[in-house]
FITITOR-353723 format. One record per residue (C-alpha): residue number from 0; residue in one letter; x, y, z. Coordinates in Angstrom, 2 decimals, padded with zeros to 5 digits. Each point is the difference from the previous one (the first is absolute). Layout:
<sites>
+-----+--------+---------+---------+---------+
! num ! residu !       x !       y !       z !
+-----+--------+---------+---------+---------+
! NUM !      A !       X !       Y !       Z !
...
+-----+--------+---------+---------+---------+
</sites>
This chain:
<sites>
+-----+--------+---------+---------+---------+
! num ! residu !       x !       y !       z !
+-----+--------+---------+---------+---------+
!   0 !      X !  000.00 !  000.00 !  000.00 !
!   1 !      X !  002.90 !  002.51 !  000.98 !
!   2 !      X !  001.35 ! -000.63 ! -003.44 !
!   3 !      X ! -003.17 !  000.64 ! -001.86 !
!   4 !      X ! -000.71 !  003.20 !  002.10 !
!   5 !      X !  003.80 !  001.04 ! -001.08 !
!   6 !      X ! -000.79 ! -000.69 ! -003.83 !
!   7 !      X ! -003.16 !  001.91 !  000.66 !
!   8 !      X !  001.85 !  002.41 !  001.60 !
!   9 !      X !  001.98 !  000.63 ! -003.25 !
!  10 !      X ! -002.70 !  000.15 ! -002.49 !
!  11 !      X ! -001.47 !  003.22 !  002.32 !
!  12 !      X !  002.69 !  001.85 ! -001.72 !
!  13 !      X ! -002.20 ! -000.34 ! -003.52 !
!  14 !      X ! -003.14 !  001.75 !  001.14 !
!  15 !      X ! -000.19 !  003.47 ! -000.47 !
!  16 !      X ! -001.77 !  001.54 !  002.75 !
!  17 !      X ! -000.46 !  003.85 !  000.77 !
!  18 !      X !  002.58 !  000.70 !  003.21 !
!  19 !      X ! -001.48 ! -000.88 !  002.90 !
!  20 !      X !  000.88 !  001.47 !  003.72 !
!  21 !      X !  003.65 ! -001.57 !  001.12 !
!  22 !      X !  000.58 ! -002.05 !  003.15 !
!  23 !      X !  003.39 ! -001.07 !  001.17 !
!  24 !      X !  000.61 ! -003.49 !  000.72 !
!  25 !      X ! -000.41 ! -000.11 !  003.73 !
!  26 !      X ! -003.68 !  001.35 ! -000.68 !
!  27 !      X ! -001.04 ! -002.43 ! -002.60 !
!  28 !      X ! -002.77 ! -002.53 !  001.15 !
!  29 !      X !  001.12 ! -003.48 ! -000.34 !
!  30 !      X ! -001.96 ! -001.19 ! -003.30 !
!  31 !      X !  002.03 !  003.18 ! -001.95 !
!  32 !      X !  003.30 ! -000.89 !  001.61 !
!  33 !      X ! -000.15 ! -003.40 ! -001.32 !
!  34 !      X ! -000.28 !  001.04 ! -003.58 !
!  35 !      X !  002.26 !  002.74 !  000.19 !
!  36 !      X !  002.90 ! -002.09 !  001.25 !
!  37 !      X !  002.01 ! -000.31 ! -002.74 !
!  38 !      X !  000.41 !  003.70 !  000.14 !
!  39 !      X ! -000.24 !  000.68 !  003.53 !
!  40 !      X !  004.34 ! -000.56 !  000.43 !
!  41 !      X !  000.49 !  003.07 ! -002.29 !
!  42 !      X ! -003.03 !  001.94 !  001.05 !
!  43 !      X !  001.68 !  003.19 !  000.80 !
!  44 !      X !  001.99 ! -000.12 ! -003.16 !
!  45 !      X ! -003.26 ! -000.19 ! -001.98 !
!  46 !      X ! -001.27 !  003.68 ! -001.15 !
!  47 !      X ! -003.65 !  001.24 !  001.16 !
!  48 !      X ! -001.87 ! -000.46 ! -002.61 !
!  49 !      X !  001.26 ! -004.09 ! -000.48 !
!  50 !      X ! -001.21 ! -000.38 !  003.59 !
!  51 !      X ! -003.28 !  001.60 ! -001.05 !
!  52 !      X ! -000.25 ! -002.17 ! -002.80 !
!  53 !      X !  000.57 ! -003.13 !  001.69 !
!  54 !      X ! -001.64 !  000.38 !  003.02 !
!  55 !      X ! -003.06 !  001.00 ! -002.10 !
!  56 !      X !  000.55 ! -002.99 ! -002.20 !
!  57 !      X ! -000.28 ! -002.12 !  003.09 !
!  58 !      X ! -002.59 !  001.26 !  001.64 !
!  59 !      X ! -002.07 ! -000.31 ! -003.36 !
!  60 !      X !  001.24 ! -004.15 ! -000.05 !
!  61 !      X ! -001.38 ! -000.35 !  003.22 !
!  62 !      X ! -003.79 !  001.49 ! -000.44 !
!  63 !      X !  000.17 ! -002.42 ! -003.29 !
!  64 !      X ! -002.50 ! -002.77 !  000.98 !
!  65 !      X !  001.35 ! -003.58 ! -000.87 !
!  66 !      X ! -001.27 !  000.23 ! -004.12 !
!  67 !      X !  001.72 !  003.38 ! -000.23 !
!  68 !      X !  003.24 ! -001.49 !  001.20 !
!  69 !      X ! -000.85 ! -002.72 ! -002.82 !
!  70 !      X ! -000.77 !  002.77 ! -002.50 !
!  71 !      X !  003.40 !  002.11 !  001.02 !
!  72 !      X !  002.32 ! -003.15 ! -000.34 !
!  73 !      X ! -001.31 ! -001.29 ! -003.39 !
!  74 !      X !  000.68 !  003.95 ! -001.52 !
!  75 !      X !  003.34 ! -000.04 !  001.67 !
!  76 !      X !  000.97 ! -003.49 ! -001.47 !
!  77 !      X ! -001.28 !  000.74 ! -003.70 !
!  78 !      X !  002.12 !  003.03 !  000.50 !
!  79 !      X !  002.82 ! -001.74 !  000.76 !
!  80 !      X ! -000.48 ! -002.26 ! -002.89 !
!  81 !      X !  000.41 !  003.03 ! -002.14 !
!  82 !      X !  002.76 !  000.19 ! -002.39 !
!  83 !      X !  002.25 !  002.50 !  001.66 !
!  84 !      X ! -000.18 !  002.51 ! -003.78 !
!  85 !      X ! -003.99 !  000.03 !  000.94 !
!  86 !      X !  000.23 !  001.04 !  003.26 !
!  87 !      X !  002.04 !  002.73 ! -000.47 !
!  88 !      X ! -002.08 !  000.97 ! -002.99 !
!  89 !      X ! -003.16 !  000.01 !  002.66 !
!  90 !      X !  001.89 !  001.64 !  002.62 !
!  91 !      X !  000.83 !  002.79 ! -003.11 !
!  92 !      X ! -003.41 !  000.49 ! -000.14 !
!  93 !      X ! -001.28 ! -000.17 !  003.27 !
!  94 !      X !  002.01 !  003.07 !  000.72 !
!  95 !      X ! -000.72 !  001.54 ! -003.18 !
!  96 !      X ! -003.84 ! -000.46 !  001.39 !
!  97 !      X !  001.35 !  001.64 !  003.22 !
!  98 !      X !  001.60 !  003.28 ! -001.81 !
!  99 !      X ! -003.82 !  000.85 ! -001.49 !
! 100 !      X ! -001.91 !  002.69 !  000.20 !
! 101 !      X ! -003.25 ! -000.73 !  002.28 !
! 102 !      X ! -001.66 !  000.99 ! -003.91 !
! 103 !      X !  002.47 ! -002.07 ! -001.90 !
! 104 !      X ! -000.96 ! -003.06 !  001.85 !
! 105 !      X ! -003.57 !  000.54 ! -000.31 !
! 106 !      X !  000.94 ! -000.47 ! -004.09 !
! 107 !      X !  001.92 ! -002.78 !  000.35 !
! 108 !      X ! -002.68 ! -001.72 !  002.19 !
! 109 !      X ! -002.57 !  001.00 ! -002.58 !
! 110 !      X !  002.22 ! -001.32 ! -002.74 !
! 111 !      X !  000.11 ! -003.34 !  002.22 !
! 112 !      X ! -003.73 ! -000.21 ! -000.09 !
! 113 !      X ! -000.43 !  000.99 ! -003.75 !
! 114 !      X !  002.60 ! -003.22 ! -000.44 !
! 115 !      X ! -002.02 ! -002.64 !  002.50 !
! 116 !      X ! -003.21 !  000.85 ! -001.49 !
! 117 !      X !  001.41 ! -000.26 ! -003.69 !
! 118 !      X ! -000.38 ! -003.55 ! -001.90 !
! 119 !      X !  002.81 ! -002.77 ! -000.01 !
! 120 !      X !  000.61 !  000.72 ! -003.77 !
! 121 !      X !  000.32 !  003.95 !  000.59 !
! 122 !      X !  002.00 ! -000.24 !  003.39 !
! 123 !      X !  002.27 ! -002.15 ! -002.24 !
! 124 !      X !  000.03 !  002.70 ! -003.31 !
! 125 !      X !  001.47 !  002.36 !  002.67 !
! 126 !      X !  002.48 ! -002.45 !  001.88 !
! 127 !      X !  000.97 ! -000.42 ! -003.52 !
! 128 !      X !  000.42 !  003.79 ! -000.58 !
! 129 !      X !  001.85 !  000.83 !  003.05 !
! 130 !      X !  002.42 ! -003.11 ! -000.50 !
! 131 !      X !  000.30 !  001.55 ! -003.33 !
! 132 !      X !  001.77 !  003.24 !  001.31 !
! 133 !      X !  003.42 !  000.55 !  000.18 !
! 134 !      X !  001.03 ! -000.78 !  003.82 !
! 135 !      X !  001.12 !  003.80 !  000.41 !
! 136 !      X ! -003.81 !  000.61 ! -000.73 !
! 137 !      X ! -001.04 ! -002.11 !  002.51 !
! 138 !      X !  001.63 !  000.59 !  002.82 !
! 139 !      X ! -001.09 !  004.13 ! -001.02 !
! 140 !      X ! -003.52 ! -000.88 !  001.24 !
! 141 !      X !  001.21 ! -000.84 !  003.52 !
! 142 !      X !  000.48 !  003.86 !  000.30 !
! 143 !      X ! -003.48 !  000.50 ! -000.17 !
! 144 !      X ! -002.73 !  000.53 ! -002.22 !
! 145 !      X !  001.14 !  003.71 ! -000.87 !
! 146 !      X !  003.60 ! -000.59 ! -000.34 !
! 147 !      X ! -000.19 ! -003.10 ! -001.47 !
! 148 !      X ! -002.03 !  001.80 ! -002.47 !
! 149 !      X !  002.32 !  002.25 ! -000.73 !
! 150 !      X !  002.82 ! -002.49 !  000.00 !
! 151 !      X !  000.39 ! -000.40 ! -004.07 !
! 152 !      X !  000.98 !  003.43 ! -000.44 !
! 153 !      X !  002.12 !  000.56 !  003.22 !
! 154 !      X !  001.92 ! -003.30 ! -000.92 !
! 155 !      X !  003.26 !  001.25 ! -001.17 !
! 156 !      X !  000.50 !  001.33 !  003.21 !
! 157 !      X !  000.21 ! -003.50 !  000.62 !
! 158 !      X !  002.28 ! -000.90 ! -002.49 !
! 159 !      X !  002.83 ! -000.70 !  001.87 !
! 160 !      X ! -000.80 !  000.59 !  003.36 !
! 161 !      X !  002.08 ! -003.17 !  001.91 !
! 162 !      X ! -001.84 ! -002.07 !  001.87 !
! 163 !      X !  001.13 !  001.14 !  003.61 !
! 164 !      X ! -001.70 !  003.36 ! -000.71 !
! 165 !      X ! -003.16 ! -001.24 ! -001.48 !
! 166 !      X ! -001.81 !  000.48 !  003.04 !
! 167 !      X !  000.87 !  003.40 !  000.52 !
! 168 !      X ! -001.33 !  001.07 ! -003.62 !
! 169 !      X ! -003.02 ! -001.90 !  000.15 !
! 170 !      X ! -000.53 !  002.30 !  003.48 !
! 171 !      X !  000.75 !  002.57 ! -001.96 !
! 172 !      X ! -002.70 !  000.08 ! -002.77 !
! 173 !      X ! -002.36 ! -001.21 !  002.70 !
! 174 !      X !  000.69 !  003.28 !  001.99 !
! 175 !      X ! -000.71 !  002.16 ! -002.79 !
! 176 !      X ! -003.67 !  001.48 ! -000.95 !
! 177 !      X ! -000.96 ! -000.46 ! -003.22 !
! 178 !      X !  000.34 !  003.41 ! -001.05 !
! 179 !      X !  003.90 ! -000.45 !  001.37 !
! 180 !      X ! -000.16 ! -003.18 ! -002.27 !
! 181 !      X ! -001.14 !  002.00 ! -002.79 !
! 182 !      X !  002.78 !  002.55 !  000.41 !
! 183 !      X !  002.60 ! -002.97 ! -000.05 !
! 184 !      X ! -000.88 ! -002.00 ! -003.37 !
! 185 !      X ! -000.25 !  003.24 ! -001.63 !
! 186 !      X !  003.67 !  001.03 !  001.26 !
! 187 !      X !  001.41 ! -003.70 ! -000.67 !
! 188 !      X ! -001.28 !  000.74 ! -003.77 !
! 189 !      X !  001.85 !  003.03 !  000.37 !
! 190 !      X !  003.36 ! -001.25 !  001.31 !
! 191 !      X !  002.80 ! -001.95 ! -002.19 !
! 192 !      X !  000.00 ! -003.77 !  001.37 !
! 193 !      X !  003.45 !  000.39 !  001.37 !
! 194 !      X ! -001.59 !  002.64 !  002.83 !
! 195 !      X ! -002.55 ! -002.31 !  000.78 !
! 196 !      X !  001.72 ! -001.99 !  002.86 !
! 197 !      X !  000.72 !  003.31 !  001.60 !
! 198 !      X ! -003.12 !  001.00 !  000.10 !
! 199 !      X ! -001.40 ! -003.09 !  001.35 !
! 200 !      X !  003.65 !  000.26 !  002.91 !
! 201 !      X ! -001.45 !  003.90 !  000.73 !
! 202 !      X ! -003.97 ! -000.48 !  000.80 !
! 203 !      X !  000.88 ! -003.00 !  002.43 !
! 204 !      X !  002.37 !  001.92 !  001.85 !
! 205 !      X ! -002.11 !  002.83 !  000.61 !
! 206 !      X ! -002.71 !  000.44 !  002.86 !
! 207 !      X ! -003.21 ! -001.39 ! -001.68 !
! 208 !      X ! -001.71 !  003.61 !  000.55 !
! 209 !      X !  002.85 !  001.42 ! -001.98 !
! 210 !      X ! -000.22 ! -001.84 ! -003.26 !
! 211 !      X ! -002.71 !  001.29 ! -001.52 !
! 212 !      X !  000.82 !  003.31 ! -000.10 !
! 213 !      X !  003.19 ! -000.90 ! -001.08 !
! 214 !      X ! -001.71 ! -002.14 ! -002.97 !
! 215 !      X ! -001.91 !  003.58 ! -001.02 !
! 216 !      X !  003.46 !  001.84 !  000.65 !
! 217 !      X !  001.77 ! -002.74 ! -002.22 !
! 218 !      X ! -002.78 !  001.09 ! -002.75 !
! 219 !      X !  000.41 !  003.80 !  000.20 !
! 220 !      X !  003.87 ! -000.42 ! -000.77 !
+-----+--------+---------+---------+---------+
</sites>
C-alpha cells in the first residue's frame, strides 16, 4: 500500500490545479503527508507555487471517490503509453490553450463544436486539409485564431528564426493587436529580406507596450 500511495504520490505532479493555500510539513494531516512523501525530504527546497500545486493535487486525489481514482489512473497510464513526440506535441498545445485570450478560447471552443457536430466524411475533408499544410502553417494556429490568421503573411519573419527562439516570436505576434499586426506585414513588404531577422531580434527585445509604436515609428521613416 505505501508503495502505491508513493506512485500515487508522483502522478499528483500531472494535475494542474489553481494554487491552493500552503502548509508546511509539520501541519499536514496524515492522509496528505502520505502522498506527499516522496517530496517531503526536499520540501524547503521546493518553490511556493510547487507546494501549492502538489498539495492541491493531493488534496483533490483524496476527495476522488474509489471510480474517480479508477478514472484518474487509466488517463495517467494511456498517457504514459504516449509516444514521447505526442506528448510534447499535446503539452505544446495545452499551453498554447493557456496563452489565449478569454475571447480567443471562446473561438477555438466554438471551432471544437462546429468539428464534433460535423459528419465523419467532412471532419475527415478537414483532417485532410490541415495535414495538408506545410508544418510551419500548423503549428501558426497554436498562436491563436487572430495570429494564426495572420500567420501566412507574417511568415518570413519566421524564416529563419532558430528553434531556441521560436517561443519568444510566437509571444511576440501574440502580444501584438491587430492593428500592430497590420503595421508589421506592411513594413516586412517594405524591408529588403536581409533586415528581416533584425527586425524580428528588435520587437522581442522591447517592452511589449513599446512595440507598437515603434512598428508605426518604423513606418514613418
Amino acid at each position: 500500500m505505501r508503495a502505491e500511495h508513493h506512485r500515487l504520490g508522483r502522478l499528483l505532479a500531472w494535475l494542474l490545479l489553481p494554487a491552493l493555500a500552503l502548509a508546511a510539513p509539520p501541519t499536514l494531516d496524515p492522509a496528505l503527508r502520505e502522498l506527499l512523501a516522496p517530496w517531503l525530504a526536499r520540501w524547503d527546497s521546493l518553490d511556493a507555487g510547487a507546494r501549492a500545486r502538489l498539495q492541491g493535487n493531493a488534496r483533490r486525489w483524496l476527495a476522488l471517490d474509489e471510480a474517480g481514482r479508477i478514472d484518474f489512473l487509466a488517463r495517467v497510464a494511456a498517457w504514459e503509453a504516449l509516444p514521447p513526440a505526442e506528448r510534447a506535441r499535446r503539452r505544446e498545445a495545452y499551453a498554447a490553450w493557456r496563452s489565449l485570450e478569454a475571447g480567443e478560447r471562446a473561438a477555438v471552443a466554438a471551432a471544437a463544436a462546429r468539428y464534433a457536430a460535423a459528419t465523419p466524411e467532412r471532419q475527415a475533408a478537414w483532417r485532410e486539409a490541415f495535414d495538408a499544410l506545410d508544418l510551419d502553417v500548423r503549428r501558426a494556429w497554436l498562436l491563436g485564431p487572430e495570429a494564426g490568421r495572420d500567420f501566412i503573411r507574417l511568415r518570413p519573419l519566421f524564416a529563419f528564426v532558430p528553434p531556441e527562439e521560436h517561443a519568444a516570436t510566437q509571444a511576440l505576434l501574440r502580444s501584438l493587436t491587430p492593428a500592430a499586426r497590420e503595421d508589421l506585414i506592411v513594413l516586412l513588404r517594405r524591408l529588403p529580406p536581409a533586415e528581416w531577422d533584425a527586425l524580428r531580434r528588435e520587437l522581442v527585445a522591447l517592452p511589449e507596450t513599446q512595440r507598437a509604436a515603434r512598428l508605426r515609428a518604423r513606418l514613418a521613416d
